[in-house]
Structures are given as C-alpha cells and as structure tokens.
C-alpha positions in Angstrom: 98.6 110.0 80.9 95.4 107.5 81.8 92.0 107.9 80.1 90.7 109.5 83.3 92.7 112.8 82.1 91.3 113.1 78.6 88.2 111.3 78.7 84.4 113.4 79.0 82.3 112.3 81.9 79.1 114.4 80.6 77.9 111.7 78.5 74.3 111.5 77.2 72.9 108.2 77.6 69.7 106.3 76.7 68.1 102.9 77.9 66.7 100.2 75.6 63.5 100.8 75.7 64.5 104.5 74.6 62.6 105.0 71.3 64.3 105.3 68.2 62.6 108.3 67.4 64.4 110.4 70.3 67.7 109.0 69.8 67.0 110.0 65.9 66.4 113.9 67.2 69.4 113.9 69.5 71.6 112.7 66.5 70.5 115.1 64.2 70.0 118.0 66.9 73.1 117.7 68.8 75.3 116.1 66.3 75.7 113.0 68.3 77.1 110.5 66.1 76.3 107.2 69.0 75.1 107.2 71.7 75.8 104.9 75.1 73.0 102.4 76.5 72.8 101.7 80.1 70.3 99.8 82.2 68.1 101.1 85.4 71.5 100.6 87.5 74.0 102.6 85.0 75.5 99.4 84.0 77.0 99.7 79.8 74.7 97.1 77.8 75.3 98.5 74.8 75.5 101.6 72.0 73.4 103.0 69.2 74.9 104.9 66.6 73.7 106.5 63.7 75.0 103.4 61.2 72.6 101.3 63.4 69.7 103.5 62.9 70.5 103.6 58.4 72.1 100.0 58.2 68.1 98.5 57.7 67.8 101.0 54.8 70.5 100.0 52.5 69.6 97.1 50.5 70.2 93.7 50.8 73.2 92.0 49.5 70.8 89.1 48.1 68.7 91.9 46.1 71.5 93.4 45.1 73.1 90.3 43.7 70.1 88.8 42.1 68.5 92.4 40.4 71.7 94.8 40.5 72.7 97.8 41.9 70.5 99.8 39.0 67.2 98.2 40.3 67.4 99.0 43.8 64.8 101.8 44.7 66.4 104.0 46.6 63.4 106.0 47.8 61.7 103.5 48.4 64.1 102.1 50.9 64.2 105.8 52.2 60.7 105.4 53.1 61.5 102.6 55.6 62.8 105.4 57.7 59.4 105.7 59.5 59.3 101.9 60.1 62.6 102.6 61.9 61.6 105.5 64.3 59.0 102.9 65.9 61.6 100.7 66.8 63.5 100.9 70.5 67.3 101.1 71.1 66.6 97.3 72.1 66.2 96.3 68.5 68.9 98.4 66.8 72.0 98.8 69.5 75.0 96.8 69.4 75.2 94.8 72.8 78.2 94.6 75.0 79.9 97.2 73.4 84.1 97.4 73.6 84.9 99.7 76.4 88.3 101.0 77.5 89.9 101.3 81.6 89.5 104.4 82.8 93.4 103.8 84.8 94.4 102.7 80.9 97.0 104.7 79.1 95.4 106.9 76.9 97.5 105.9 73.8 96.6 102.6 74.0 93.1 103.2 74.2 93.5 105.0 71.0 95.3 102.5 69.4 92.1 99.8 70.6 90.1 102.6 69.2 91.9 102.9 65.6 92.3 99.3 65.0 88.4 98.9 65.1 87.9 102.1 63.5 86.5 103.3 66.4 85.9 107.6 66.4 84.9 107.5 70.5 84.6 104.8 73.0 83.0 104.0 76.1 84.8 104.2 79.8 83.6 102.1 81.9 85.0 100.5 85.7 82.9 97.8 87.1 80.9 97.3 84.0 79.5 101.0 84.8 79.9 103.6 82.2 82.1 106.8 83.8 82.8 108.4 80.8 83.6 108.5 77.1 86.7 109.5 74.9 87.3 110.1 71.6 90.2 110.2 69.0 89.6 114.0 69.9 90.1 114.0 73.0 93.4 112.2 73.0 94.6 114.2 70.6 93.8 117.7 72.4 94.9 116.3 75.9 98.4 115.0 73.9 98.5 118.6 72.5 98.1 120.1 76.2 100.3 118.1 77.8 102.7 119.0 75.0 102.3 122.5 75.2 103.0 122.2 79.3 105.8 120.4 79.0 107.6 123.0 76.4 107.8 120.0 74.1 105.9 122.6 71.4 109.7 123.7 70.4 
C-alpha cells in the first residue's frame, strides 16, 4: 500500500507572510495541530505548528538556570502571547520541513514519522505539497485493507 492510498489531499495551507494571528484561530477553531507553508507556486517551504507558536513563551534555559524554576513568572510570559500574534508564519515556521513520497510505502513513511515523533507529515512530489498523512491515517487504511482482505479473523 503507497502513501497515495491513505494520505489526505484536502490540506489547509498558509504562506509566510500569513499572520500568526490567523493561523492561531485555525488552530484553536479547527483543531489543527500544524499547519503546511507553501509559496505563491505551491512549492512546501515549510510548517507551523502549534509548538512553534508557544515555544517563545516558555522560559529561557539561562533564566531558568541562573533564578530557578520557582522565579519564573509564568503569567507574565503568558502575556507575550500578544507579541506572538503580530508575528508572520515567516518568523515562527520550521523551513524545509521532512516530507514523505507520495509512491512510498505507507509503513515506512510511518516508521520516518515515529522515529522523529512525527503525528502527520507532509506529501510532497516535485517539491509541491499533494497531500498530508498522519499516524491516523495509516492506521485506518492498515485497518481497511485488513478488513478487505478477511485478515480480521
């Protein structure tokens, strides 16, 4: 079974100039978790996920180190938030994210995706994004396939 066959090719995208502040409401709306970044000509250049968007509010390794974890205001770092919904998906996305073949088996796409710890993962051929799957995706087109083949005992 290839990616092709499992993988969903209604993916939601935005560009890096998107502003954070619309990929914030999509997240928390439509319980997107990342999201893909493509250029004017569909090409992948990168991803934003919601780790991205919180990573510049957890404090500083240095703070931490030098004051301890008991002197790190917490709501005050919370209050960043608003700096970060000003920024683009420019300044926060990961660039040249890890894609998988569409033509790939899809088990070994899920085994690239579990050894990075990876929950979904871009499809792209040609450098353009065609799709996306995730762990559950693999999984319900493994339990299909399954059922079809009256391996389902």
């Amino acid at each position: 079974m290839k990616v092709r066959d499992a993988m969903n090719t209604f993916v939601r995208t935005v560009t890096p100039g998107t502003k954070i502040m619309e990929v914030a409401s999509l997240m928390t709306l439509y319980r997107f978790q990342g999201l893909p970044v493509v250029d004017e000509s569909g090409a992948l250049v990168g991803i934003i996920a919601e780790r991205d968007l919180l990573h510049s509010l957890f404090p500083k390794l240095e703070s931490v180190m030098a004051e301890g974890m008991r002197s790190v205001d917490y709501d005050k770092e919370m209050g960043r938030y608003k700096e970060v919904l000003g920024l683009t998906v420019a300044d926060l996305m990961t660039p040249n994210p890890f894609t998988v073949d569409p033509d790939m088996h899809v088990l070994r796409a899920a085994t690239v995706m579990v050894r990075h710890n990876f929950r979904r993962i871009p499809v792209a051929e040609g450098g353009k994004l065609v799709g996306m799957l995730s762990l559950g995706d693999v999984h319900k087109a493994i339990f299909h396939a399954s059922l079809a083949s009256g391996l389902a005992g």
